[in-house]
C-alpha positions, 0 to 999 in steps of 0.5 A: 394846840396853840394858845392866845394870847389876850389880845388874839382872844380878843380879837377872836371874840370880836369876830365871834361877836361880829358873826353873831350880830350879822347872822342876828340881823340876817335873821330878824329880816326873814319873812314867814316863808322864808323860815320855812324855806329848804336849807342846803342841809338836807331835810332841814329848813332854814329855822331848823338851821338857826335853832341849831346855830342858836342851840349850841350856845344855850345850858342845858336847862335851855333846851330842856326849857326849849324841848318842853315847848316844843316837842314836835321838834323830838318827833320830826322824822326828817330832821331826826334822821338827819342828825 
């Protein structure tokens, strides 16, 4: 494993960062019909897609927090076959 040193951390972060905010941007313009719109993951939506892009960076009390106020998403059987 190669380790970084503070400025390629940096820099790494920054792209991260970047990242985040072009996908934020990306996201903020879709339409109702566009959410709901076939991802190139089978079985999966585009809104399934970002809640997994978003999902990953949350503790753990988040998704509790998440599954409480939606709990179709536990029961979604093309989703849940998928993962």
């Amino acid at each position: 494993m190669t380790t970084l040193n503070a400025a390629e951390s940096d820099a790494l972060w920054a792209g991260v960062d970047d990242q985040r905010a072009r996908t934020t941007h990306l996201l903020e313009g879709l339409s109702a019909d566009q959410w709901d719109q076939a991802s190139l993951c089978v079985g999966w939506t585009v809104r399934h897609v970002a809640a997994h892009l978003t999902m990953q960076q949350q503790s753990l009390s988040d998704v509790f927090a998440f599954i409480a106020r939606h709990p179709r998403m536990l029961r979604s059987v093309t989703l849940n076959a998928t993962i």
